[in-house]
C-alpha positions, 0 to 999 in steps of 0.5 A: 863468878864473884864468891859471896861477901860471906865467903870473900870477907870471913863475915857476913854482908852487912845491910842497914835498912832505913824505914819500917814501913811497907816499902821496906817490908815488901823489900825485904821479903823479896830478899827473903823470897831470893833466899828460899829459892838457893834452898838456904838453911841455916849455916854452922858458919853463921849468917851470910846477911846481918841486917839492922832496921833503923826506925823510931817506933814499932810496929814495924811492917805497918808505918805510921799510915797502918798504925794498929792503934788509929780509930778503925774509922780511918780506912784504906783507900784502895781495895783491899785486893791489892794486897795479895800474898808475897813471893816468899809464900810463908804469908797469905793475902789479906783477904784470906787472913782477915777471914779468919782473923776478922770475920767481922769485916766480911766482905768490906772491900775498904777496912780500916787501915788499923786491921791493915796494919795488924797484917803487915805486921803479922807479914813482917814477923813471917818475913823474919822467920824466913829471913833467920835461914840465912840471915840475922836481922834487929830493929834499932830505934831511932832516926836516921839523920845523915849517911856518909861514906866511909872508905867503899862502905857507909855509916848512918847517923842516928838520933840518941846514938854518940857513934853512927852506926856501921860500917854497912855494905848496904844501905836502902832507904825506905822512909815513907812520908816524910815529917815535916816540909817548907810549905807546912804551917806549922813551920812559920805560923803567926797568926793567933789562931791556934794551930793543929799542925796536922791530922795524923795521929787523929787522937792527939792532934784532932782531940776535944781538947785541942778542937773543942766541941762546938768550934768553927774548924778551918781545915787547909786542904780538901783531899785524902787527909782532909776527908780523915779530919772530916770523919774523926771530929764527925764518926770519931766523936760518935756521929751516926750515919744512917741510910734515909731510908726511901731506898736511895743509897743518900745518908743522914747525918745524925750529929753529936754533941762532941762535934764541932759547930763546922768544918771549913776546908779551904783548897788551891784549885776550889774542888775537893776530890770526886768519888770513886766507882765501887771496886770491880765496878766494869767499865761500859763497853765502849769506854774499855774498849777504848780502855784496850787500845789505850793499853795497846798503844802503850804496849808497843810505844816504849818511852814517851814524852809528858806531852804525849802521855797527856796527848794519849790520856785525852785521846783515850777518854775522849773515846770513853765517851764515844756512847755519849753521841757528841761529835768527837772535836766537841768530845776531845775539847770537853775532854781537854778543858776539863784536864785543863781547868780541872772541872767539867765545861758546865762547872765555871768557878762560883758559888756551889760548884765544889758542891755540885761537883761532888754530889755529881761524881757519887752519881756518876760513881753509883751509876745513876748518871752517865759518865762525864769528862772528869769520869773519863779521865779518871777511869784513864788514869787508873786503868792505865796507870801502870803503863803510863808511869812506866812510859814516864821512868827517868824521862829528861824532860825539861823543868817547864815541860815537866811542870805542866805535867805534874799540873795535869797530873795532879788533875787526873789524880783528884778524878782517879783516886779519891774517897770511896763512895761511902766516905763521899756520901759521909761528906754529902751527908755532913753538908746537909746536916750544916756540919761542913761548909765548902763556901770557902772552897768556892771563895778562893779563901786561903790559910796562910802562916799570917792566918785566914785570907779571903774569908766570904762576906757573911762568914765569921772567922774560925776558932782552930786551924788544922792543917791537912796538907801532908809532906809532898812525896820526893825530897825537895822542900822536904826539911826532915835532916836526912833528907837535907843531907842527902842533896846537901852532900851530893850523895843524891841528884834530882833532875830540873824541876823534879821532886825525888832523886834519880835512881838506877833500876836496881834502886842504887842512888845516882850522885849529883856527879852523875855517878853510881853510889854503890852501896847506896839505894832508894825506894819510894817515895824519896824517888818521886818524879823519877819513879812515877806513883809510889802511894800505893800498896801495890808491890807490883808497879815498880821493878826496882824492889826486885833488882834490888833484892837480886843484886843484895842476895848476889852479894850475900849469897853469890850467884846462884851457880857460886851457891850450888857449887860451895853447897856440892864442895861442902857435901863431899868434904 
């Protein structure tokens, strides 16, 4: 058995971790957790684990999306649920803690991500108490702009640093959303239009200042981030929504003076994204247990090419629908055309649709009308996301099929994972109050870095531009430097057609000649494509934070038999 680099080297493993978000903190207190289970106590020798997290700005634990400072507005997007306590057991869920620390939100199942992000602060103050037993961890401010060997360790480039930083035994990479990428328009904006680069962070970039009170507002973009833009320059400026009042869950948009006179979003395939049923909502009967064979399919498939994960998505919404009475081809091709053209067959392009669209998936959600094919796909995807993604780790693909793939992915997940009911109905309610406008959605108009395209006859030109398009996951066409060094040095190899790199299940990067970067790991979103599904606060998805947090606390620690036996030579000594 190998001895612990604290006891075969005389110093402690030296680790550099590159991100301060949750994926990194969630990292981290699997490490933590590791520690606590060899019964580590602080040592007269010092720490076996020095660890130094480079990141630009505090807190850490909640990144830049859970920045305690937004508008409480801005709110998670998933229930809260999923953010149960951590293995290392020094923290509680988020439920428990929000009880005592914000009672006030009862039992919101979607609080703002402001709260969420005072928790995953709170998680990383825990997390580097426990870590203190065994190892030594500082934060250095800055951004990390390159990695390079040096000898069988690694250094790390950092902003307003002379020297890099290192040498390292490890580095993990845990960047979370990149800054910036080629399809921004900021990145080649020429029009006269001022330009607001992005949404985030809503109170410099979506300020009255910037987007006065009384504009015409094009907003390129109609997913997440949009809904984000919508709600600050309508709630954010002090827009009241109220419930009409005849008993219907329907809102009223009751407008503020601060607002602007419209919101025009525009989006590649004309449809925003379709509501999402309550949290715990249950599925029908038939539709789960088409859900659980789905499910025991998959259980037993292993592997599974692009092809037929789409070939088992269709076979088995196509069985939630089974109650609806419809013959199964006639289900099975509603099914298939709406993967294929991303609406359902009664809702061709024209005039309204997105529209009607929306207002359909909120009744389908509140449960006043029978799931459709979009539903079904939908609740698919969810229900059996895990699995399916899991199916789909490291698949060799080639870049057409691969491709196709992303295309209908991009479809299931406009039906899976978008706002809660109360946002969409916020939207409904802007629609009818004359505050947001989706005549340019149905149009095709597009927002380029020349300016507007295909403006519909009637309707004037914007007055601001905001872009609510974010960075892709991956790091293809992202332009952040570390990023471009990565595939520029070779340090890193991405698959035909895939977006992030490819890693080994442990997270350790493999280089564009096929081999292992020891000492060199990625997890999240830089992975994407080759690890499916990293927008998610759900530590339990992916198995490589683990195997990574074994093979560290390996290094640090020996293995757990090396740890007992120095822990019973130091006792009889």
């Amino acid at each position: 058995m190998a001895e612990p680099a604290s006891v075969a080297t005389g110093r402690p493993l030296r680790l550099l971790v590159v991100g301060g978000g949750p994926k990194a903190l969630f990292a981290l207190e699997e490490l933590a957790a590791r520690g606590a289970g060899r019964g580590c106590s602080p040592d007269h020798a010092g720490p076996r684990l020095e660890i130094t997290v480079v990141d630009p700005a505090g807190p850490l634990g909640a990144g830049t999306a859970y920045h305690p400072a937004q508008p409480h507005h801005l709110r998670l997007n998933v229930a809260s649920t999923i953010l149960d306590a951590p293995s290392t057991g020094s923290s509680v869920s988020f439920e428990d803690w929000a009880r005592t620390t914000h009672p006030e939100l009862g039992d919101e199942p979607y609080p703002p991500r402001a709260v969420v992000g005072e928790y995953l602060q709170e998680r990383w103050r825990r997390m580097e108490e426990d870590l203190a037993l065994w190892a030594r961890i500082r934060h250095h401010r800055g951004r990390a702009l390159a990695v390079e060997r040096d000898g069988c360790r690694w250094r790390v480039e950092v902003t307003g640093v002379p020297q890099m930083l290192g040498p390292a035994d490890e580095v993990l990479l845990a960047t979370g959303h990149a800054a910036a990428h080629e399809g921004a328009l900021g990145a080649t904006w020429s029009a006269a239009l001022p330009l607001r680069p992005s949404v985030l962070p809503v109170q410099e970039m979506l300020s009255c200042e910037h987007v006065p009170p009384g504009c015409r507002v094009a907003m390129r973009g109609g997913a997440l981030t949009f809904v984000d833009g919508a709600l600050s320059l309508t709630l954010g400026r002090g827009a009241v929504f109220r419930p009409e009042g005849s008993g219907a869950p329907r809102l009223v948009h009751h407008r503020s003076p601060e607002e602007p006179a419209v919101i025009l979003p525009t989006t590649r395939h004309g449809l925003l994204l379709d509501a999402k049923p309550p949290p715990g909502q249950p599925l029908p009967e038939v539709a789960e247990r088409a859900r659980a064979q789905g499910a025991a399919q998959l259980e037993s498939a292993g592997p599974l090419s692009p092809p037929r994960v789409l070939d088992l998505v269709v076979e088995v919404a196509s069985e939630m629908l089974s109650g609806s009475g419809a013959p199964v081809q006639e289900r099975r091709r509603a099914v298939a055309h709406t993967l294929e053209t991303g609406a359902e067959p009664d809702l061709p392009p024209g005039p309204g649709r997105a529209e009607r669209a929306l207002r359909r998936s909120i009744a389908v959600a509140e449960g006043s009308r029978p799931g459709g094919p979009a539903w079904a796909l939908g609740r698919t995807w969810v229900q059996l996301y895990p699995q399916l993604t899991a199916a789909l780790r490291g698949s060799d693909a080639d870049h057409v099929t691969w491709s196709r793939f992303l295309a209908a992915a991009q479809v299931l997940e406009r039906f899976a994972f978008g706002p809660p009911l109360e946002a969409a109905r916020m939207l409904v309610a802007m629609l009818d109050s004359g505050a947001l406008d989706l005549s340019w959605v149905d149009a095709g108009t597009a927002l380029r870095s020349d300016g507007v395209h295909g403006i519909p006859p009637g309707s004037a030109a914007p007055d601001v531009v905001v872009d609510a398009v974010v960075p892709p996951p991956g790091l293809r066409g992202i332009t952040d430097p570390l990023a471009q060094h990565l595939l520029d040095s070779g340090l890193v190899a991405l698959r035909p057609g895939r977006r992030g790199a490819v890693v080994e299940p442990d997270g350790t990067a493999l280089t564009s000649a096929g081999d292992r970067a020891e000492g060199l790991a990625l997890l999240g979103r830089a992975t994407e494509d080759h690890v499916i599904g990293h927008d998610t606060l759900n530590r339990h998805l992916h198995g490589e934070t683990g195997a990574w947090a074994d093979r560290i606390s390996r290094r640090a620690l020996g293995s757990p038999v090396d740890t007992d036996q120095h822990r019973d030579s130091e006792e009889t000594a």
